[in-house]
C-alpha positions in Angstrom: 7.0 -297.0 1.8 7.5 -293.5 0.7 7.7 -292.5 4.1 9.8 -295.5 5.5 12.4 -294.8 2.4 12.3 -291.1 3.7 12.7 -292.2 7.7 15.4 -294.5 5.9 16.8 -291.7 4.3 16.3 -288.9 6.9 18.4 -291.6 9.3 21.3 -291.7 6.9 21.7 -288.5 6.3 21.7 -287.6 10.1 23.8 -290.4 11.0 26.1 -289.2 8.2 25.9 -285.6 9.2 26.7 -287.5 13.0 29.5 -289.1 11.7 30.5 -285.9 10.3 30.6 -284.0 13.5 32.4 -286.9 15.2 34.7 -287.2 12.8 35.2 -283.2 12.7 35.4 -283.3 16.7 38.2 -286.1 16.3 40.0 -284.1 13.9 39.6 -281.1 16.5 40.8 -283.7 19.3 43.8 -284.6 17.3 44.7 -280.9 16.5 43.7 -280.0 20.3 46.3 -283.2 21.3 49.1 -282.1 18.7 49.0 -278.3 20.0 49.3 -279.8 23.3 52.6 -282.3 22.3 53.8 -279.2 21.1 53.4 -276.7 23.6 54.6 -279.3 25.9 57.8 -280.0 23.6 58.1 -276.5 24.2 57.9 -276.6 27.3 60.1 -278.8 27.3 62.5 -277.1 25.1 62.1 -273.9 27.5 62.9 -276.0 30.4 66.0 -277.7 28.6 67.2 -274.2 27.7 67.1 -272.5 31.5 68.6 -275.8 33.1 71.6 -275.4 30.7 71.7 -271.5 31.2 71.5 -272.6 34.8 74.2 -274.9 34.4 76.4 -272.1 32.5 75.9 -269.7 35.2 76.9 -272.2 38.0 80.1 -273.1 35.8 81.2 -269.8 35.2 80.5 -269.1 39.2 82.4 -272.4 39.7 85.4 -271.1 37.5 85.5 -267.8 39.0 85.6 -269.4 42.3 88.3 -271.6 40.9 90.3 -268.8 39.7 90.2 -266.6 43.1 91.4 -269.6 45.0 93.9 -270.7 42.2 95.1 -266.9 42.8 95.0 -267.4 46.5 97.1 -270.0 46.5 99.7 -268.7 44.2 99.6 -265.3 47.1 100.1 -267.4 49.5 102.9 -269.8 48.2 105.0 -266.4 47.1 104.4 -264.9 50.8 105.8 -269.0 51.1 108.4 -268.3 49.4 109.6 -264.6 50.6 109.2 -265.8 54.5 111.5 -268.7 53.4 114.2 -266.4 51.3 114.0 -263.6 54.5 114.6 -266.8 57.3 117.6 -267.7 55.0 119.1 -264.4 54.5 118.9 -263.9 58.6 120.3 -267.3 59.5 123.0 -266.7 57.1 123.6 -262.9 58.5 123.5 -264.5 62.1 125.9 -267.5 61.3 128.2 -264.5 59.8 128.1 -262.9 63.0 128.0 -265.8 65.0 131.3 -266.8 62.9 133.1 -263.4 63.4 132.4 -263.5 66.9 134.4 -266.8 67.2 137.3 -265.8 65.4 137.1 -262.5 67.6 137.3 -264.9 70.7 140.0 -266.9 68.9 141.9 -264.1 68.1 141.3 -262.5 71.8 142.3 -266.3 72.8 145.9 -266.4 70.7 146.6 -262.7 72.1 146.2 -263.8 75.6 148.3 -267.3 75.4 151.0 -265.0 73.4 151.2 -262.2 76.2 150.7 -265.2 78.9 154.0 -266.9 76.6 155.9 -263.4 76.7 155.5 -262.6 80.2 157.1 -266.3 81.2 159.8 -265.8 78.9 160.3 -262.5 80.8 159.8 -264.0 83.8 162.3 -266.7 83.2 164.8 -264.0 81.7 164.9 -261.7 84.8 165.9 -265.0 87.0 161.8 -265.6 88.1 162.1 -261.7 90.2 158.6 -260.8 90.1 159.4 -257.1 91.4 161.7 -256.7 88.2 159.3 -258.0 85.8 156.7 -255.3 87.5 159.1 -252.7 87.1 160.0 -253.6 83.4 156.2 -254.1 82.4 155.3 -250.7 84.0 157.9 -248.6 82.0 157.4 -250.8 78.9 153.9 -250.2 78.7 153.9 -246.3 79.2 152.9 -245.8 82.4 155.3 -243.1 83.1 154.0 -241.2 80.3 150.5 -241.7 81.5 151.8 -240.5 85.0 153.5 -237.5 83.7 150.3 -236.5 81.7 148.2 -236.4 84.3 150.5 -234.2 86.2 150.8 -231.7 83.7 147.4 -231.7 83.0 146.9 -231.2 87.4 149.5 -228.3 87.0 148.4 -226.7 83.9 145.1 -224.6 85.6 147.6 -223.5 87.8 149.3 -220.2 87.9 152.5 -220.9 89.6 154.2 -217.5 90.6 158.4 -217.9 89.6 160.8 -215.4 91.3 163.9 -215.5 89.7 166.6 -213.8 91.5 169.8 -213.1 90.2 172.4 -210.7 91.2 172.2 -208.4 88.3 174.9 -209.7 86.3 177.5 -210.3 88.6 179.2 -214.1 90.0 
């Protein structure tokens, strides 16, 4: 029985040296499974970390976009603002003219009822004789002088030659 005790024994000690090595490549296993949780946290992680520096990137892009068109829009509502202002100021400087020109043609209006006015009064005054009223009107309103200066003006190129004769003194 010596050598059954010894098979007996030569079978324990392999199956413990087998449950050794199993339990050594379990233990190996486990590690091998715990690096890989690990490296796939990390990986994780990694991928965590890019898709919120990704998302950073895109929200300062997004702000800076923002900011161009907030800038935009504020360019555009002075320009707005200035065409507005400039419209005003050139209705207002043509309702000014447009204004002046009225009273220009009222004025131009009261002078021509008040000289329409003065000439029936002088009309009426000098018996309804429109040949008088000529007359009057023409040497009122300096049309002799206008005549007599464009006669001098006609004599003054020329040279006109004067004799005068007298009879040296005597009557």
């Amino acid at each position: 029985m010596a050598k059954g005790e010894e098979r007996k024994q030569e079978i324990m000690a392999k199956s413990q040296v087998k449950i050794y090595e199993n339990q050594r490549e379990a233990d190996v296993a486990e590690a091998n499974a715990q690096l890989a949780t690990k490296k796939a946290g990390n990986a994780s992680v990694d991928y965590d970390i890019k898709v919120q520096e990704a998302n950073s990137d895109l929200y300062k892009k997004q702000k800076a976009a923002e900011a161009v068109f907030y800038e935009k829009e504020r360019a555009a509502e002075a320009q707005r603002v200035a065409a507005e202002a400039q419209l005003y100021a050139v209705q207002q400087a043509a309702d000014a003219e447009l204004f002046a020109k009225r009273k220009e043609v009222e004025r131009l209006v009261a002078i021509a009822e008040a000289q329409g006015v003065y000439i029936r009064i002088l009309l009426a005054s000098l018996g309804g004789n429109y040949n008088a009223l000529r007359d009057y009107l023409m040497i009122d309103g300096v049309m002799f002088k206008d005549i007599t200066k464009i006669i001098a003006e006609a004599v003054q190129g020329l040279q006109p030659k004067i004799s005068v004769w007298s009879n040296g003194g005597k009557p």
